[in-house]
Structure formats: C-alpha cells, structure tokens
N, C-alpha and C positions, 0 to 999 in steps of 0.2 A: 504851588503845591508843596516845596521843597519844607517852605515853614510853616506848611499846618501840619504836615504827619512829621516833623521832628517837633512838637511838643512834648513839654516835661511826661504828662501822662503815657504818650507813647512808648517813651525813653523807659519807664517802670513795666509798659506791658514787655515791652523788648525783654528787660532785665528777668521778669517771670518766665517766659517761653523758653531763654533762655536756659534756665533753673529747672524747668520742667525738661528742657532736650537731658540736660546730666544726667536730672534720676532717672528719665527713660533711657537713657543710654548704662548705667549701673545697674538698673535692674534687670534689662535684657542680659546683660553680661553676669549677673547673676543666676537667674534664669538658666544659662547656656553650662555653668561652671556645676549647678545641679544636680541639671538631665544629665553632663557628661558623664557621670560612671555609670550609671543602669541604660543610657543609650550604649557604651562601650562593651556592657555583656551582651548585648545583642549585632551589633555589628562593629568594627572599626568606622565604617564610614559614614554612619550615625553622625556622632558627635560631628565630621567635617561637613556633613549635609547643614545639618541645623544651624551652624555657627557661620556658612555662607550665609543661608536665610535671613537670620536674626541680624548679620550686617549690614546685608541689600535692605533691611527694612529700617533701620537706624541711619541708613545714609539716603535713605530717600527722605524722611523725615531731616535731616540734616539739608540737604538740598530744600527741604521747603522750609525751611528755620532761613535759610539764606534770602528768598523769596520775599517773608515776612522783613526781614532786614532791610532788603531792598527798599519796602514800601514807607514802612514808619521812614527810611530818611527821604521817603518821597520821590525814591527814581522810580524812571517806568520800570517795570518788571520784566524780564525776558518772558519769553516765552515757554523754553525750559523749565522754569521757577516756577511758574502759575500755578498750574495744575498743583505739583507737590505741596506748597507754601498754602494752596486754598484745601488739602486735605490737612496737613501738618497743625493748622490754627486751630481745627475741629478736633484733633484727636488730642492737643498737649492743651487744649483750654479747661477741660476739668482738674486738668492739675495744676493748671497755674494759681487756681481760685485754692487751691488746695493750701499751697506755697504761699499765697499771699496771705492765705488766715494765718499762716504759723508766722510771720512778720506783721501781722497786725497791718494788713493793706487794705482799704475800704472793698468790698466787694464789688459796691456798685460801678468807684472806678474804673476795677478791671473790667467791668463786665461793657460800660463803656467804651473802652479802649479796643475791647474784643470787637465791637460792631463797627467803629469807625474801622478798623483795620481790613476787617472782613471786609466790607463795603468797597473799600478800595481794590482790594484784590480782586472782586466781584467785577470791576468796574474797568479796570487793567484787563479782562479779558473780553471785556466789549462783546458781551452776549447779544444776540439779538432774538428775539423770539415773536412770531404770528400775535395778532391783538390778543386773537383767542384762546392762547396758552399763556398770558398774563394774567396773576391773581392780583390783586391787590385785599392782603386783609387785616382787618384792625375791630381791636373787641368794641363789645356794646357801650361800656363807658364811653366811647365819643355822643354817642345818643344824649340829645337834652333827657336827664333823670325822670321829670317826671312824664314825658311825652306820652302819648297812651296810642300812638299808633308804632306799635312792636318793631324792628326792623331786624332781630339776631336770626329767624328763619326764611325771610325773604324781605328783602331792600326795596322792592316796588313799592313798599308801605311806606316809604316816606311822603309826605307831604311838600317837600322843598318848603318849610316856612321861613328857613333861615335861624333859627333857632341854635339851631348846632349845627356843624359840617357834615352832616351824613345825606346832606342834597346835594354840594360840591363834590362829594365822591360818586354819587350819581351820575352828577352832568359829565364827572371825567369817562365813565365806564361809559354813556351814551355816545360822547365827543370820538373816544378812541376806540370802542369794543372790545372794550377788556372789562374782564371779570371782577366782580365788588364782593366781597364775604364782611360780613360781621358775627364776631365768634364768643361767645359767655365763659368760654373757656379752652382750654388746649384737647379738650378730648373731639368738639364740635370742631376746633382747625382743622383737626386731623383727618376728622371724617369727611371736610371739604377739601381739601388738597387731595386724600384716597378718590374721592368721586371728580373731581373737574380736571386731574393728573394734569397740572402748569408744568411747562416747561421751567417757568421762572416764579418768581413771588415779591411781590410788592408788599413788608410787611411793616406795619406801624401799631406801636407797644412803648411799657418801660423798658427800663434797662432789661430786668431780669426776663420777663416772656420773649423780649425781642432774640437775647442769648438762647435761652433753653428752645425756642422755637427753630431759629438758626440750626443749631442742633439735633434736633427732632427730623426736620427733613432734609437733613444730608443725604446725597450730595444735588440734592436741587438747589441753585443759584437764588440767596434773597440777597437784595437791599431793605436793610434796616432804618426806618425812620423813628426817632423818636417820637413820643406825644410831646404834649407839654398838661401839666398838671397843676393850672390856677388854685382849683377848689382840693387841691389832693388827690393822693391816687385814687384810680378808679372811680371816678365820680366828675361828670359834665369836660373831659379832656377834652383839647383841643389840636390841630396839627397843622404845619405851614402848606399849608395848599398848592401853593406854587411851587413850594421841593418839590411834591409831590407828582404833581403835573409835569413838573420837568426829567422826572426819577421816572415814571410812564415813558414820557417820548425819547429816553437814551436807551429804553430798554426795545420799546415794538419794532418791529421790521416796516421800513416807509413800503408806501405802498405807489 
C-alpha cells in the first residue's frame, strides 16, 4: 500500500492541499484581523471569542491535512485523523483545483488524485453498512447506446443480454441486496440518494461526476470507481466488475 498512495500524482495532490491549508489559514487570519475593530466597539471579548473559534477550526483542519498525509504515504491512519482528514479533503478540494489552474495542473489529475485519496480514507475507517443501505450508482452511459429496453428509471428492464454490464450489476444487487440506480444526470442522483437515504454509496463515473458527486453528498461515505471510456465519454462505458463486487462485499455487514 505504502507504494501506491506515495505516487508522483499523490505527492502534487499533497503539495495542493497543502497550498490550500496556507490561504485557508491567511484568509481566516484575515477574516479575524477585519471583524476585529467593529467586533471591539461592541465587546472586548468579541474579537477573543472569534479568534479561539476561527483557530479550533484551522487546527481541526490542520489535524485532518495531517490524516490526508498520513494516507498518500500509505500508513494506516489513526483514528483521531479520520474523521477530520475525511471532512478536511471535502472542504480544501475546491480550492486545490483552484491552485492547481493558476499553476497550470491538469484538472483531471487532481480530481483523480481527490478520489483515490478519498477512497482510502473511506476505507481506513472500515464502514460497514446493512445490504440495504448500500447504493451502488453509476449513469446510463454504461447502457449499450442503442439498447431500446430504458434502464435510467428502473433496472428490472434490463434484459441480461450481455451486451453491456448493467445485467452484472444486477446479478450483484440480486447476489448481495443492495440497491442498483442508474442516473441521466446529477439532479436524478440526487433525487435517489434523497428517496433511498444509503447509509453508504457505491459510485461509478469520470473523474469529474465521481469528485462533484463525492461532494454533493457529504458527509455520506462513497467509494469512487472509475468507468473506463473505450468509445469516449459518455457513450457505451464500461467498469471492472469484480472491483466492483469486491468494493460491495468490504462495504456490507456479513450476515
């Protein structure tokens, strides 16, 4: 483990989160140096109030920046760490991407680097959750393009032809009883995570839906699977099945 999360790519998201704790740490202290003369007409202990706050939440983040350290060099993570380091990556990730465009850092990269990271931390806290608080969801682009039996409003419609994998996700939801979605877009994910409330989420995307989705439903626990895109984005993808199946049985509660 030690040499897959100390990759070069790791080592640049390190160096962004990094970059992002300073200006969040400068512009709290900014922030704080502000409010201090109009919080100071109103009380003395104003400004001492806010500037403990504004530290407890710079050093909580700081402790999860330690977390995330932790992981990219691949040691287990305490248990102290987890928690903070798995809110810490959610809240300094839009500004890494931010940092990275003004150095000319590929997005996709980071955004890369964000989910293997994530995942790990996800994984380091060895969630376990009932079959039936397990989502597993991933858009319609898995669907063979031309297929004419629909599956983005209900999955019974598949035919198992074999054609595309959205019959192996089937058999998995059948196998284990965990929940299948397939979603057209971020607004329909949404509306199924709101109605089926997972404890956990099995999700499979590019780069960028897997990050912005990550995001979207904090703080519920995903693993991010990528697809893989033969034909190009969005169109006839496909995904390792047995990650997949294996990503299901580290997550359910045995029975």
């Amino acid at each position: 483990m030690i040499e897959v999360m100390a990759r070069p790519k790791k080592r640049l998201f390190l160096a962004l989160i990094l970059a992002s704790l300073l200006v969040a740490t400068l512009s709290t202290y900014g922030l704080w140096m502000v409010s201090f003369p109009g919080l100071a007409n109103i009380s003395t202990h104003l400004p001492i109030i806010l500037g403990v706050f504004l530290a407890l939440f710079i050093l909580a983040i700081g402790i999860g920046v330690g977390g995330i350290i932790l992981a990219i060099l691949g040691f287990s993570t305490l248990a102290l760490f987890q928690g903070p380091a798995w809110s810490a990556i959610n809240l300094l990730f839009p500004l890494a991407i931010r940092i990275g465009k003004i150095f000319d850092v590929e997005k996709e990269r980071v955004e890369r680097s964000f989910i293997e990271v994530s995942n790990y931390l996800i994984q380091q806290k060895r969630i376990k959750v009932a079959p039936e608080k397990l989502l597993i969801l991933t858009p319609h682009c898995i669907q063979k393009e031309m297929c004419q039996y629909k599956v983005t409003h209900d999955i019974s419609n598949c035919r198992k032809c074999g054609a595309c994998q959205v019959g192996d996700l089937l058999t998995i939801s059948e196998k284990f009883g965990v929940h299948v979605a397939i979603s057209n877009g971020g607004t329909l994910a949404r509306k199924v995570v709101k109605t089926l409330r997972p404890h956990a989420i099995l999700a499979i995307a590019c780069e960028r839906d897997l990050t912005s989705g990550i995001q979207d439903v904090f703080p519920i626990p995903v693993i991010g699977v990528l697809n893989e895109r033969p034909n190009g984005p969005c169109c006839n993808t496909r995904i390792d099945i047995k990650r997949v199946e294996k990503a299901v049985q580290d997550f359910i509660l045995k029975k």
